[in-house]
C-alpha positions as CSV (number, residue, x, y, z in Angstrom):
1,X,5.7,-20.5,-10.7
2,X,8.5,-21.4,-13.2
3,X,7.2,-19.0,-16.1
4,X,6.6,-16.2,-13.3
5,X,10.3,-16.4,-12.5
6,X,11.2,-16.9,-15.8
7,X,9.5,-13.4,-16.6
8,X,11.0,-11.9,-14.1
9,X,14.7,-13.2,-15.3
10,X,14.5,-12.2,-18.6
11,X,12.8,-8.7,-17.3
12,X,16.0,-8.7,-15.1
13,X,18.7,-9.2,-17.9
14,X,17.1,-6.4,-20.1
15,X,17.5,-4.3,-17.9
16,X,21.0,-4.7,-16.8
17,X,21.3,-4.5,-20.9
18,X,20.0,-1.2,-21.2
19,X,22.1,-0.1,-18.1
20,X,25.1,-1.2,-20.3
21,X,24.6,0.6,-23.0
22,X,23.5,3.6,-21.4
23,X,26.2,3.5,-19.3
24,X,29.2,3.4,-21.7
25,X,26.7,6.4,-24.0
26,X,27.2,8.0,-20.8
27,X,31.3,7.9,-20.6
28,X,32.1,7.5,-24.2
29,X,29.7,8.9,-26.4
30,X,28.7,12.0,-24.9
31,X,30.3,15.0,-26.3
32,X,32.8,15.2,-23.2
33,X,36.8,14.3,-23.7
34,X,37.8,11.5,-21.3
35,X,41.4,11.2,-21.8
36,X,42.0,14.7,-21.5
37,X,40.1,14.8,-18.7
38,X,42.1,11.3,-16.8
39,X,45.6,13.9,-18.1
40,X,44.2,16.9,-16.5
41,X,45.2,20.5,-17.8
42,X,48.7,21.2,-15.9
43,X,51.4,19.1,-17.6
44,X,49.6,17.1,-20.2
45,X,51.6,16.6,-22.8
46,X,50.7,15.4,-26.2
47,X,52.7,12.3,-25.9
48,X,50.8,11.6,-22.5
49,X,47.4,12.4,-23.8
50,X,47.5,10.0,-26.9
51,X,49.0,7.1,-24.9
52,X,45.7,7.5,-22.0
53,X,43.3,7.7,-25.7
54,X,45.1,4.1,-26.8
55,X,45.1,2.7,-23.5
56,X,41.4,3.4,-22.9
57,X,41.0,2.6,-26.7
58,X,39.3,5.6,-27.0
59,X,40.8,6.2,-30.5
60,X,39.2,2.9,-31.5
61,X,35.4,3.5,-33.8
62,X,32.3,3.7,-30.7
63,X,30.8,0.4,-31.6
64,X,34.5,-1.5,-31.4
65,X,35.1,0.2,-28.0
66,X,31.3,-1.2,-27.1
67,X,31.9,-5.0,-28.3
68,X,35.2,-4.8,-27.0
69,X,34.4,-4.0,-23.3
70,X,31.2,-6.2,-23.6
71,X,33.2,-9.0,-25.0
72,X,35.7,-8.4,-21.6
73,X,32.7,-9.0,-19.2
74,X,32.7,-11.9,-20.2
75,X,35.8,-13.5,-21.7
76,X,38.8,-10.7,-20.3
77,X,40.7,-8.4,-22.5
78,X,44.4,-7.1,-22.3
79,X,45.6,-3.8,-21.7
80,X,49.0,-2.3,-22.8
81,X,50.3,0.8,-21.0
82,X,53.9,2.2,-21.1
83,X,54.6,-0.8,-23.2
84,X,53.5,-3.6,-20.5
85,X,50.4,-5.6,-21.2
86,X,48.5,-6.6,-18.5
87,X,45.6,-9.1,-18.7
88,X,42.3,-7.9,-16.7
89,X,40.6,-11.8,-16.5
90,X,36.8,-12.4,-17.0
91,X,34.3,-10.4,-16.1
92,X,36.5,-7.7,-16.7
93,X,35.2,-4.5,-15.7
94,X,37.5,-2.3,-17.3
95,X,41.9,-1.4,-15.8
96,X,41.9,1.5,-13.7
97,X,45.2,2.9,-15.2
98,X,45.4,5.0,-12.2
99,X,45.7,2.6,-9.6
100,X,47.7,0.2,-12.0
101,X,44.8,-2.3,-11.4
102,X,41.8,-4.4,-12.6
103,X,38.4,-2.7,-11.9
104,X,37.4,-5.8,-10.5
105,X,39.8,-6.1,-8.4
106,X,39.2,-3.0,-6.3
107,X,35.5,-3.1,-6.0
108,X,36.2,-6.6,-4.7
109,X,38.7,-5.2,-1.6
110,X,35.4,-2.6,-1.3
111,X,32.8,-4.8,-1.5
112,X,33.0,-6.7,1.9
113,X,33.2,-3.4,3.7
114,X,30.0,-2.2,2.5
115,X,28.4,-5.7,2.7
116,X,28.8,-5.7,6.4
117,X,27.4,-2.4,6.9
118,X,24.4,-2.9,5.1
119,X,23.7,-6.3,6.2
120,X,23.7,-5.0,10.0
121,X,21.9,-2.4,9.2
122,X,19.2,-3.8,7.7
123,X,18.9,-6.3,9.8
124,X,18.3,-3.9,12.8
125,X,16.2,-1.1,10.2
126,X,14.0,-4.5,9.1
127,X,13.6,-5.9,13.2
128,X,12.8,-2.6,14.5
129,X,11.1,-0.5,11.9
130,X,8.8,-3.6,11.7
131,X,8.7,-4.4,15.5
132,X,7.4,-0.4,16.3
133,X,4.9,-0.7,13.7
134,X,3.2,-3.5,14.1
135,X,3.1,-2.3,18.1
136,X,1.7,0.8,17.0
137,X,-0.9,-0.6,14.7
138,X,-2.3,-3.1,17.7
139,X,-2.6,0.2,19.9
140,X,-4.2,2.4,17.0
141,X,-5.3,5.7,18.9
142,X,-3.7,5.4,21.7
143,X,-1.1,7.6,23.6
144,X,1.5,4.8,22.9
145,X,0.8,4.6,19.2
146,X,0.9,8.6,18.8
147,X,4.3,8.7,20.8
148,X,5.6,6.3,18.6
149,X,4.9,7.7,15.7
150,X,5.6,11.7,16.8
151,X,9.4,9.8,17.9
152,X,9.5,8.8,14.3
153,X,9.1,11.7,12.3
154,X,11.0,14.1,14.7
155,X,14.2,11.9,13.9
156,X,13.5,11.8,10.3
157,X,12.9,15.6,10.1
158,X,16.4,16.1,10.0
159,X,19.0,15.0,7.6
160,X,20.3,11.8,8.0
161,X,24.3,13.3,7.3
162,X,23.5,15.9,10.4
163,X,22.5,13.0,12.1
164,X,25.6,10.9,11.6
165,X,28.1,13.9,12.3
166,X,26.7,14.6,15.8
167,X,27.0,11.5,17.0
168,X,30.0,10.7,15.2
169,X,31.3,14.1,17.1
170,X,29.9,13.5,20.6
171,X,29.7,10.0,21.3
172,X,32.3,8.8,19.7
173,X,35.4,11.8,19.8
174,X,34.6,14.4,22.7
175,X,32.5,11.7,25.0
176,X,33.6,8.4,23.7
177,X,30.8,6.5,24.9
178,X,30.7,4.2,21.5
179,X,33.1,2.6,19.3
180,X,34.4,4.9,17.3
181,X,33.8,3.5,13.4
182,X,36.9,1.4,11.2
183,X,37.7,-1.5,9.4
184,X,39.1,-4.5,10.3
185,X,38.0,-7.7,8.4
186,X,36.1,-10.8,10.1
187,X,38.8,-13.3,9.2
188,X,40.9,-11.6,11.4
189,X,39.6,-10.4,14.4
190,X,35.9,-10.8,14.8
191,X,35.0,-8.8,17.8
192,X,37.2,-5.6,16.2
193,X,34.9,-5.9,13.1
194,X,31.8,-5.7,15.1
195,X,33.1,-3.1,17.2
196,X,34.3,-1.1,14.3
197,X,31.2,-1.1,12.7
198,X,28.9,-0.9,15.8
199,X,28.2,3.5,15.5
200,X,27.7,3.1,12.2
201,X,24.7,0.1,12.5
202,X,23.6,1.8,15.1
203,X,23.2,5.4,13.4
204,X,21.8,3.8,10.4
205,X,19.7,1.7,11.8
206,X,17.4,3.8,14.3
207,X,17.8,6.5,11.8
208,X,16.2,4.1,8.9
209,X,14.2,2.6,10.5
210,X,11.3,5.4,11.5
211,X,10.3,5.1,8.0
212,X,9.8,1.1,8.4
213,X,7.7,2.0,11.5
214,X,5.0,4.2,9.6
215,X,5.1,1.8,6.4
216,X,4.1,-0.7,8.5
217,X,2.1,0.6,11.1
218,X,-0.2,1.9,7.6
219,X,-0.3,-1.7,6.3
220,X,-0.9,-3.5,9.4
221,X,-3.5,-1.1,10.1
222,X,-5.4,-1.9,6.6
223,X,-4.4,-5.6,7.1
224,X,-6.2,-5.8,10.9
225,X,-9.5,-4.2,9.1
226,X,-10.1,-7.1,6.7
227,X,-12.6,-9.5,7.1
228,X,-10.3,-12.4,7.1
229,X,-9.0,-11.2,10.5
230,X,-11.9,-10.5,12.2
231,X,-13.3,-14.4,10.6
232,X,-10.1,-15.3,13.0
233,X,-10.6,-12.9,15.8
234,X,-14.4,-14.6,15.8
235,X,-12.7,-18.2,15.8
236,X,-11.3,-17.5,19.0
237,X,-7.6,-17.0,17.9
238,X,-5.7,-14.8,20.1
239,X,-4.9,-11.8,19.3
240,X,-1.2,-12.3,19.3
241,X,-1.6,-15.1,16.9
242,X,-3.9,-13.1,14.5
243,X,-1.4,-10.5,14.2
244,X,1.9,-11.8,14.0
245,X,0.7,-15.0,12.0
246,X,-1.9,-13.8,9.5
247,X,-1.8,-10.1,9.7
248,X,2.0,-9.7,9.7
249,X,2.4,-11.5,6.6
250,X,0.0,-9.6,4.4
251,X,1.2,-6.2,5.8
252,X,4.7,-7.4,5.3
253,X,4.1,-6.9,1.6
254,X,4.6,-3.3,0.6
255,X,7.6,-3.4,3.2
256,X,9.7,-5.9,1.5
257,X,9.5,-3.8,-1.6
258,X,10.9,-0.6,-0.2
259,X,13.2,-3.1,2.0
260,X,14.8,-4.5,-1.2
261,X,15.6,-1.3,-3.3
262,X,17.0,0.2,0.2
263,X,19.5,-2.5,0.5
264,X,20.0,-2.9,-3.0
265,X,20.6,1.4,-3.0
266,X,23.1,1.0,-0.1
267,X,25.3,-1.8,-1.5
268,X,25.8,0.8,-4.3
269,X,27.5,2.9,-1.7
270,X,26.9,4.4,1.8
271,X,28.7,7.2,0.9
272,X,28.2,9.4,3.3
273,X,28.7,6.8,6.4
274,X,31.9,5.3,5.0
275,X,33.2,9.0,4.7
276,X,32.3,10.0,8.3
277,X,33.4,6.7,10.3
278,X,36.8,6.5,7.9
279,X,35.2,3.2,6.2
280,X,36.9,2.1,3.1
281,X,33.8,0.6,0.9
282,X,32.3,1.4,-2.4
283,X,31.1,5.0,-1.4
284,X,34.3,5.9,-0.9
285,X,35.9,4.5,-4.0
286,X,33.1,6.3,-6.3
287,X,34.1,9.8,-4.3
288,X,37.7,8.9,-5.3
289,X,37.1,7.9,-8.2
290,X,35.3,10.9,-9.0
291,X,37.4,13.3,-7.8
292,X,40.2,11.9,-9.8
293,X,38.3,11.2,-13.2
294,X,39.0,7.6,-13.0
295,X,36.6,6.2,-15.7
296,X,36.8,2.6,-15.5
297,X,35.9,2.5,-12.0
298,X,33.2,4.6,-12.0
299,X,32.1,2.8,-14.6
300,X,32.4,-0.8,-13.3
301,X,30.7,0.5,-10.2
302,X,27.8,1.6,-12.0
303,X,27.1,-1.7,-13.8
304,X,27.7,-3.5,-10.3
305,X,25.3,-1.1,-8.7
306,X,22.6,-1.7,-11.5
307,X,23.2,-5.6,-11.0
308,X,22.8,-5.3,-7.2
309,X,19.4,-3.5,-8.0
310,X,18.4,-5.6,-10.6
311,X,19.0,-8.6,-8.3
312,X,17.1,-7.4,-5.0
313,X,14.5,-6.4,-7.4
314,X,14.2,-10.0,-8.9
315,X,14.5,-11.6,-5.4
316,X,11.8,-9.2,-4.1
317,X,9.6,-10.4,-6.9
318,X,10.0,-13.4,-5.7
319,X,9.7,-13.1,-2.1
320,X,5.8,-11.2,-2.9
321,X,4.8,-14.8,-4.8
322,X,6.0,-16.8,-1.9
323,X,4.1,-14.2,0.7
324,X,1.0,-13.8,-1.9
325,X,-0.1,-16.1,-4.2
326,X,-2.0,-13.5,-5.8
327,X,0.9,-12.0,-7.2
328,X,1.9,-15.3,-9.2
329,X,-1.7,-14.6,-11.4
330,X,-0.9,-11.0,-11.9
């Protein structure tokens, strides 16, 4: 088990690596101009434009600018604009020079934001995606398991931004029958946090969740066909206990995979929820970001992104040796 994780670890690092350096080719090596980008075409003066080049050190040789923002991550790095210097402590991220900040710093006031949305959505994608499965497996056939599944692919037929604007419109503006969506941290008012971000769980989660419902419905339904299972149908096990206790943990296998990149894919940014319920996470800082040719940011979000996905990915590795012993001899 050790050297299984300890592949996995060092599979994990390279990765995040290669995401690096790809990352800053992306920004500073491609034949694009940054700073006069960041200055923009209406009143850029020359004076303007070579101050943005030094404080991004994009006048600086490639490789310098690459062991000099790697070397931040880890140990911080100053930054000097309009003659202040400003230190951006470890792991430094990069200075977003137009928000007068550390990278860091912002995608830390974003971060929570998102975290709570995606933890209560998956959560309620995971308990009911799984739940309507499983109940549609055990009644393979049947008029209940064909209405279940019919329900499923009608909602995910149409696109899930449609989805959100509707009911953002209609139950929440012209027939306020939910909550309508904002942000207001746990530490201060607990029951305002849940009910800010009550639409937006909900929207994501039923949405989300229809394709939990026919991954797992398929693997339970392969699962109940092995001859382990009917070996414990024939021992006189009931049938609930077959199911949820042997059967639900082999057909849980293929779900935790997609489960994993799907939360790992949100925490890089629900953009399209934060937008329409006026949430301030990480979705909405990358559409800023973008929109203003803020560099560092999107940068530093990037790499966070890729560590997030790296991570579930790792931990999802895990989680299939703990399920499956098989997978430790792979």
């Amino acid at each position: 088990m050790i050297y299984f994780v300890a592949r996995r670890l060092v599979s994990a690092l390279s990765v995040v690596l290669v995401t690096l350096v790809v990352t800053f080719a992306l920004f500073f090596i491609a034949p694009t101009d940054p700073a006069g980008a960041i200055c923009g075409e209406r009143n850029c003066t020359e004076q303007r434009y070579n101050e943005i080049k030094e404080n991004l050190h994009l006048d600086r040789p490639k490789a310098q600018q690459f062991a000099e923002y790697t070397a931040g991550i880890f140990a911080g790095r100053d930054f000097t604009t309009s003659g202040v210097t400003r230190h951006c402590a470890a792991p430094c991220l990069g200075y977003s020079f137009k928000n007068d900040r550390p990278v860091l710093d912002m995608l830390k006031d974003r971060f929570p934001v998102t975290l709570s949305l995606v933890l209560g959505y998956a959560v309620l994608v995971l308990t009911i995606g799984v739940t309507v499965g499983s109940l549609a497996a055990k009644r393979r056939g049947t008029v209940g398991d064909r209405a279940l599944m019919s329900s499923t692919l009608v909602i995910s037929s149409v696109p899930y931004y449609i989805v959100a604007l509707m009911i953002s419109l209609y139950l929440t503006v012209l027939y306020p029958i939910l909550p309508r969506g904002g942000w207001t941290p746990p530490t201060d008012n607990l029951a305002k946090w849940a009910a800010g971000l009550l639409t937006p769980w909900l929207v994501l989660g039923i949405y989300f969740c229809t394709s939990y419902a026919r991954y797992s419905r398929g693997s339970m339904v392969e699962t109940l066909s092995e001859d382990y299972i009917r070996t414990a149908r024939a021992k006189g096990l009931s049938d609930r206990k077959v199911t949820y206790k042997h059967a639900l943990r082999s057909g849980l296998i293929p779900v935790i995979t997609i489960f994993g990149l799907d939360v790992a894919g949100s925490l890089g940014g629900a953009i399209f929820t934060e937008r329409i319920f006026d949430l301030p996470g990480l979705g909405v800082l990358v559409l800023d970001s973008l929109n203003s040719y803020d560099l560092p940011v999107i940068m530093g979000t990037v790499l966070v992104a890729s560590v997030i996905v790296v991570t579930m990915n790792f931990l999802v590795d895990i989680g299939y040796s703990l399920i499956d012993p098989r997978v430790r001899l792979s």
